[in-house]
C-alpha positions in Angstrom: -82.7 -58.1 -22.5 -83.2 -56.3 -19.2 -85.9 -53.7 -20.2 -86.5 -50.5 -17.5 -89.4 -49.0 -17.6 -90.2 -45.3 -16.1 -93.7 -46.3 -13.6 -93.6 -43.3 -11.6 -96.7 -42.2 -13.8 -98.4 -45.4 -12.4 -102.6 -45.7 -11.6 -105.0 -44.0 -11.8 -103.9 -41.1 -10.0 -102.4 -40.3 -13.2 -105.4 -40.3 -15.5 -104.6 -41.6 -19.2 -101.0 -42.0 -18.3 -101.1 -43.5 -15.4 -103.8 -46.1 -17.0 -101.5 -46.5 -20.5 -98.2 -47.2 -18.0 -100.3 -49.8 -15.7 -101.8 -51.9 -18.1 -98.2 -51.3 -20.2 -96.7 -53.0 -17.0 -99.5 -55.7 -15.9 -99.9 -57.1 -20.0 -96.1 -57.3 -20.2 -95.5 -59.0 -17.3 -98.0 -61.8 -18.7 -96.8 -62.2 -22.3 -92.6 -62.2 -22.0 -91.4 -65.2 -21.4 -87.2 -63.9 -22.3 -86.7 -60.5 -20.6 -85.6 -59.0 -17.1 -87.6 -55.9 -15.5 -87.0 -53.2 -14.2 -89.2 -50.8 -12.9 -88.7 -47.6 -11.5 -91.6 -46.5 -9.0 -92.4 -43.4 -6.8 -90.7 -44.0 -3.3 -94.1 -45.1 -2.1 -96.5 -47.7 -1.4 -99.8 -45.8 -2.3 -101.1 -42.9 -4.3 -102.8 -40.3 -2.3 -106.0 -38.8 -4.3 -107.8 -36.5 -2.2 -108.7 -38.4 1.1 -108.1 -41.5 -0.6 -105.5 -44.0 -0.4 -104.9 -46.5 -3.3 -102.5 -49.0 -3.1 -100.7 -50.4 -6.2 -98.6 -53.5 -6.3 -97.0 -55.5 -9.3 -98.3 -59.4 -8.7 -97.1 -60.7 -12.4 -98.7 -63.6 -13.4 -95.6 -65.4 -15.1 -93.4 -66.5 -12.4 -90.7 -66.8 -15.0 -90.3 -63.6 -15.6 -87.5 -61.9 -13.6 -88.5 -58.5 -12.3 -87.6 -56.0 -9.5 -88.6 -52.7 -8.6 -86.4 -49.7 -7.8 -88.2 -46.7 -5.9 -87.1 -43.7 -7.0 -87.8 -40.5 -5.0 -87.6 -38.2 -7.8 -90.2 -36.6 -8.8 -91.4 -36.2 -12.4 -90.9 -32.8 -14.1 -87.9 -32.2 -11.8 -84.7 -31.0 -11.7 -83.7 -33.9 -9.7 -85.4 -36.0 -12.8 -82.9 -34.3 -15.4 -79.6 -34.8 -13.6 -80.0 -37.6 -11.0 -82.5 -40.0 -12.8 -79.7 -40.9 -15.3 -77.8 -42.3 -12.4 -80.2 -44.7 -10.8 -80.8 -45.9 -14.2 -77.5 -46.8 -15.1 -76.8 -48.6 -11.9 -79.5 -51.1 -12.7 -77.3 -52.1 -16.5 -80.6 -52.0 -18.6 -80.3 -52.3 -21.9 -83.2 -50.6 -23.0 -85.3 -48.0 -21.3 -88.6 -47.0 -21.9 -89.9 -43.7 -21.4 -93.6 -43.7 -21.1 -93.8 -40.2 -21.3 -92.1 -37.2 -23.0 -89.9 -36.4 -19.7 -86.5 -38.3 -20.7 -83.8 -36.6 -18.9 -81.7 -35.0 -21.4 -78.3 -36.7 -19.6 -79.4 -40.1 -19.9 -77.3 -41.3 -22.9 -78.3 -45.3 -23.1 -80.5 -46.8 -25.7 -84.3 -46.2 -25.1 -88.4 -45.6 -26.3 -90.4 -43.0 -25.3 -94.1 -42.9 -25.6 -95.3 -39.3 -26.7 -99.5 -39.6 -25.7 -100.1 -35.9 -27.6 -98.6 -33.0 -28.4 -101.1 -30.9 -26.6 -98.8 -28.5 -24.7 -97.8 -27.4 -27.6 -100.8 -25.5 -28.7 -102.2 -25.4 -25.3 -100.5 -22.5 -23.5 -100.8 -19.1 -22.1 -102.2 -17.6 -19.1 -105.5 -19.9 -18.8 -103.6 -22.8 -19.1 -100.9 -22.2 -15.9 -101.4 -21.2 -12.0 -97.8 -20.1 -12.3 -97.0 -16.2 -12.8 -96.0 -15.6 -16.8 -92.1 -15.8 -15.8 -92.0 -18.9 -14.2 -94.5 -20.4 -17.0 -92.4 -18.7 -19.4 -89.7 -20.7 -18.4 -91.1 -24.1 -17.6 -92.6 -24.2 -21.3 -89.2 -23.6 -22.8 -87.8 -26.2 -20.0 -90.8 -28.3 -21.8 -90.0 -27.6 -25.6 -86.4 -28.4 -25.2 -87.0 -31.8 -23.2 -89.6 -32.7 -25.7 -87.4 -32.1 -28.8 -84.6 -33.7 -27.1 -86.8 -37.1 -26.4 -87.7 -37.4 -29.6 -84.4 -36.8 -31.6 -82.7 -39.1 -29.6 -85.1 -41.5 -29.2 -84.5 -45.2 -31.4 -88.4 -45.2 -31.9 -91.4 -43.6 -30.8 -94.3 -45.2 -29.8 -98.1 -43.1 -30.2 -101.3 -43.9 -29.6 -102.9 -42.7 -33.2 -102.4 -42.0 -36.3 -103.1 -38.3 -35.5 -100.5 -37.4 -32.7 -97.9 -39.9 -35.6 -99.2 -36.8 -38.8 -98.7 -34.3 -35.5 -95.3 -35.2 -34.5 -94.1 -35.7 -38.1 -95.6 -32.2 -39.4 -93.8 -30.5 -35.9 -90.3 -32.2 -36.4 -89.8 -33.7 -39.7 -89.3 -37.2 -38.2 -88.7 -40.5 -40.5 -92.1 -42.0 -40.6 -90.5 -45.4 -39.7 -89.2 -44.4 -36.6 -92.7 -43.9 -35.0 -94.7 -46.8 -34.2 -98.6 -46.3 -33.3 -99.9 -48.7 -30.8 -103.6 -48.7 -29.8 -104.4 -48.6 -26.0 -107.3 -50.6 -24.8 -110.4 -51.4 -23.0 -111.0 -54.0 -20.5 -114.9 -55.4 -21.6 -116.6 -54.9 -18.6 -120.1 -56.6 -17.5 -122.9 -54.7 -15.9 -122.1 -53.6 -12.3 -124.5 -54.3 -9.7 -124.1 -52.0 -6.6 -126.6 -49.0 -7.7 -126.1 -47.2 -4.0 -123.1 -46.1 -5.5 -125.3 -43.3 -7.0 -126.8 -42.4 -3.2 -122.9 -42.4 -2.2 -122.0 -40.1 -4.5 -126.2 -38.1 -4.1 -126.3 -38.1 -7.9 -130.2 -38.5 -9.5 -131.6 -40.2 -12.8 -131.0 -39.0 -16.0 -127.4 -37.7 -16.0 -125.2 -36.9 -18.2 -121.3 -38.0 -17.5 -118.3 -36.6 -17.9 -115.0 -38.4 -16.3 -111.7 -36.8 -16.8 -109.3 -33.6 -16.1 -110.7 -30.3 -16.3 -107.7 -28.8 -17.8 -108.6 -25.9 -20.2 -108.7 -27.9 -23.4 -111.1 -30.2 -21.9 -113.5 -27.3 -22.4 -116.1 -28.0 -19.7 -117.4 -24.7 -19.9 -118.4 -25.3 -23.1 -120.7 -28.1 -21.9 -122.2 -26.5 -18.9 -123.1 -23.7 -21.5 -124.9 -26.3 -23.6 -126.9 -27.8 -20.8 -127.7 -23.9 -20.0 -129.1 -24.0 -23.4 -130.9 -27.2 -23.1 -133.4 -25.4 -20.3 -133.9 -29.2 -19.1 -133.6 -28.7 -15.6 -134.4 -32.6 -15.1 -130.9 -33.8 -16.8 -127.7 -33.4 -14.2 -124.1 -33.1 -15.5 -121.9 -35.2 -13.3 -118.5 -34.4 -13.4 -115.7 -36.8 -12.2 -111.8 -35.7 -11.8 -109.2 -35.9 -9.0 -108.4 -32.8 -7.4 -106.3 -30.0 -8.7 -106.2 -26.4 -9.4 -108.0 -26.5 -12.4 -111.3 -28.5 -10.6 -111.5 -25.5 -8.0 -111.5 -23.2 -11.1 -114.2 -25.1 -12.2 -116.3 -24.7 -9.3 -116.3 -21.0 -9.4 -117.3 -20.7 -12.7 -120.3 -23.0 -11.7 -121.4 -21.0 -9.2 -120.6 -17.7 -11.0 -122.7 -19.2 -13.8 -125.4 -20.3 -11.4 -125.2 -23.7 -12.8 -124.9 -25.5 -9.1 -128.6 -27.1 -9.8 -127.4 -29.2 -12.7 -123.8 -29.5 -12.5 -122.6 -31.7 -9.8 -118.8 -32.1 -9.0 -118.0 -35.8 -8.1 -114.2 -35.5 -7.5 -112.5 -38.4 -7.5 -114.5 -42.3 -8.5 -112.6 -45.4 -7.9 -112.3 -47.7 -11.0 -115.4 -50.1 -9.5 -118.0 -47.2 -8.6 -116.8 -45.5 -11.5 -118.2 -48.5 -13.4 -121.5 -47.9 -11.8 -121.5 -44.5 -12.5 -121.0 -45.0 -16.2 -123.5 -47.9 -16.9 -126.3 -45.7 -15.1 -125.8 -42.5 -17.1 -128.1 -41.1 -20.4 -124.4 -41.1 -21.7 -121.2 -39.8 -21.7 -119.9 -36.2 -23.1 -116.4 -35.9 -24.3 -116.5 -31.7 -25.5 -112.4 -32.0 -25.7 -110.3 -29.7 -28.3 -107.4 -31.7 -28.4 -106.5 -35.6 -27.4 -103.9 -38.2 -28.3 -106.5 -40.8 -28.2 -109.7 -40.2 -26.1 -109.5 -43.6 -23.1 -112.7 -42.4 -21.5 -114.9 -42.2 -24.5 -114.0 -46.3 -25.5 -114.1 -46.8 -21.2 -118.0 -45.7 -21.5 -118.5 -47.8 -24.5 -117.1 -50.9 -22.7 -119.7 -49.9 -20.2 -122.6 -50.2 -22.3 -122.8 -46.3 -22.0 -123.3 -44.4 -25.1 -120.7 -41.7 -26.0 -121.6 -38.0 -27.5 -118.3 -36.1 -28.3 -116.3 -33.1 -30.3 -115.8 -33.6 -33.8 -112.7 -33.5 -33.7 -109.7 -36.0 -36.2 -108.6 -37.8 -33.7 -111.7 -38.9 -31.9 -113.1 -39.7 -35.5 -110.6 -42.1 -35.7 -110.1 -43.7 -32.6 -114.4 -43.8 -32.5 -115.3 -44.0 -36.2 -119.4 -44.5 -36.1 -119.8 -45.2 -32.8 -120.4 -41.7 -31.4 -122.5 -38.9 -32.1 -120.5 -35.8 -32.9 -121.1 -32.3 -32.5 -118.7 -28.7 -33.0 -116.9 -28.5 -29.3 -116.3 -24.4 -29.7 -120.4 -23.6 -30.3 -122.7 -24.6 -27.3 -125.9 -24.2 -29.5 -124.5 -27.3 -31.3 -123.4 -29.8 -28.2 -126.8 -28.7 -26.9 -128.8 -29.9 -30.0 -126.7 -32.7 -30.5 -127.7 -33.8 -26.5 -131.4 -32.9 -27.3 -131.4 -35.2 -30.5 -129.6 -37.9 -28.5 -132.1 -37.5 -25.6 -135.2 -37.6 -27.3 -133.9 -40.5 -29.8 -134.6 -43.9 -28.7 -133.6 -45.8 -31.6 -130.2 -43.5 -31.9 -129.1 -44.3 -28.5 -129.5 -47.9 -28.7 -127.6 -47.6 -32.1 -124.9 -46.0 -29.9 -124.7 -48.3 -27.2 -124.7 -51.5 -29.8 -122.3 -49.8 -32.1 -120.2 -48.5 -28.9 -120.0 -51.8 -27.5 -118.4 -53.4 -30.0 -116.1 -51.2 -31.3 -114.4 -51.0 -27.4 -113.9 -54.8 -28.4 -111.9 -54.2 -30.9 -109.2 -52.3 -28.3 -106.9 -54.4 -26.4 -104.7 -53.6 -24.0 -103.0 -57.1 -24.4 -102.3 -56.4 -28.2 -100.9 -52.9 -27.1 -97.9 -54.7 -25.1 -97.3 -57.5 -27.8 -96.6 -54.3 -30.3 -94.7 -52.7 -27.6 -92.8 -55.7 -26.8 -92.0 -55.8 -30.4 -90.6 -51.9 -30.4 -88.5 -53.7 -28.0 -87.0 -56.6 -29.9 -86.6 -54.2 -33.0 -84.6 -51.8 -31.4 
């Protein structure tokens, strides 16, 4: 087959889908030994993340496999996506596309997967959730319901990453239950990092508490920074790590507003290596999110030897199972007595770690693209 594949959600610019559609690409690329390749890119050679410049390439390890990339200036969420994007598809004659995220232009009529990460938009909404004015939101979450129900109805199979967002879409849309296909993501096992003058770089001090994500309302920071209010332990930092955007500089008011600028500190954007530092020094990492599809950065911290304390929530129970210490993400007492317990528990946090290390061993990215790869041959 020649398989096309949507990468213009590529890296780490693009949080958990950019993460999902790299390693998608880079595991594929080392396990088929049959198909052709084609994959559709952003019209340029690096992703820009605040001053930073990171550059991407696709180096596969199989020479055998045939592959070629097509950059497409189209950006995602477009119009231009919706009517043009069917075009440069069908020059290339694939034979099966793959969709790695909901946004399948609803004129593309040849055979294709989509992935569907969570259904989180759907729930979601509303004035906190937008920087548009209520019109134009109004509009783009109709434009979003209709593209989403579209992908999914015409869609040979859907691949998910849990048994959750599968119950989610099912209960939402009455789909067959044998036309979604869950498939894991994964962890790369790291070893310790050694550069510790990451954490001068960055002017973060021992203990600190981690959190490495979006700040998108759901995530429910302010939740956390309420907790650590609570906590009155002026000696424990929150460090917070996401790539600029609207939301972040929302953020940063509310800190200040709060008067919380003496333990919150706002990291922005960590590359992957210092990020690796960042999580192997903390106390731990805190996950208070209301809503995922799987939950990347909590098995990313285990993999890092660094203990995880997150909402108890379905989806991170399953994706986590005993490896976390769980607390109620909508009451701050709570998250701060869970912390406090965690802090002042020796023996619980080296449960954690031990517990949290080898459950991340269990997720493989490599296993991910052999069940992919299998959507494929099925369809």
């Amino acid at each position: 087959m020649k398989i096309g594949i949507d990468c213009r959600l590529y890296g780490p610019k693009h949080t958990g889908l950019g993460r999902y559609t790299q390693n998608l690409v880079e595991n594929l690329l080392k396990i088929d030994k049959e198909n052709e390749y084609a994959l559709f890119v952003k019209d340029e050679k690096t992703e820009e993340i605040g001053n930073l410049k990171i550059k991407y390439s696709f180096h596969p390890p199989n020479r055998r496999i045939k592959f070629q990339i097509i950059a497409v200036d189209i950006p995602h969420y477009s119009l231009k996506e919706q009517t043009l994007f069917p075009s440069v598809i069908n020059k290339e004659k694939v034979d099966l596309m793959h969709f790695t995220h909901f946004n399948v232009p609803v004129f593309y009529h040849g055979k294709y997967v989509v992935t569907i990460h969570d259904l989180i938009k759907h729930f979601s909404k509303g004035a906190s959730t937008t920087t548009k004015n209520p019109l134009i939101y109004r509009l783009k979450y109709l434009g979003y319901k209709f593209v989403f129900g579209q992908a999914i109805k015409r869609a040979e199979k859907i691949i998910v990453p849990s048994q959750f967002v599968m119950e989610e879409l099912i209960k939402q849309y009455k789909i067959a239950k044998n036309k979604i296909v869950v498939t894991y993501e994964g962890v790369d096992k790291n070893k310790k990092p050694g550069d510790n003058a990451i954490l001068k770089k960055y002017k973060i001090t021992k203990p600190y508490l981690l959190y490495v994500g979006n700040v998108y309302p759901h995530k429910n920071i302010e939740k956390l920074i309420e907790a650590i209010k609570i906590l009155n332990q002026p000696l424990i930092t929150l460090v917070v790590v996401c790539a600029r955007n609207v939301f972040s500089e929302r953020l940063k008011k509310l800190i200040t507003q709060s008067g919380a600028e003496s333990f919150v500190k706002m990291a922005g954007y960590v590359p992957d290596d210092e990020l690796a530092v960042l999580f192997w020094e903390a106390e731990a990492f805190v996950f208070p999110t209301l809503s995922e599809g799987f939950g990347l950065p909590g098995l990313e911290a285990m993999a890092l030897g660094c203990p995880v304390i997150c909402s108890d929530i379905p989806v991170l129970r399953e994706v986590y199972q005993e490896a976390a210490l769980y607390f109620d993400p909508v009451n701050p007492a709570d998250i701060a007595e869970k912390i406090k317990l965690f802090l002042s528990d020796k023996t619980l946090r080296e449960k954690l770690k031990n517990l949290g290390s080898e459950l991340a061993g269990k997720y493989s990215w490599s296993r991910m693209a052999k069940e992919t790869l299998s959507v494929y041959q099925s369809v």
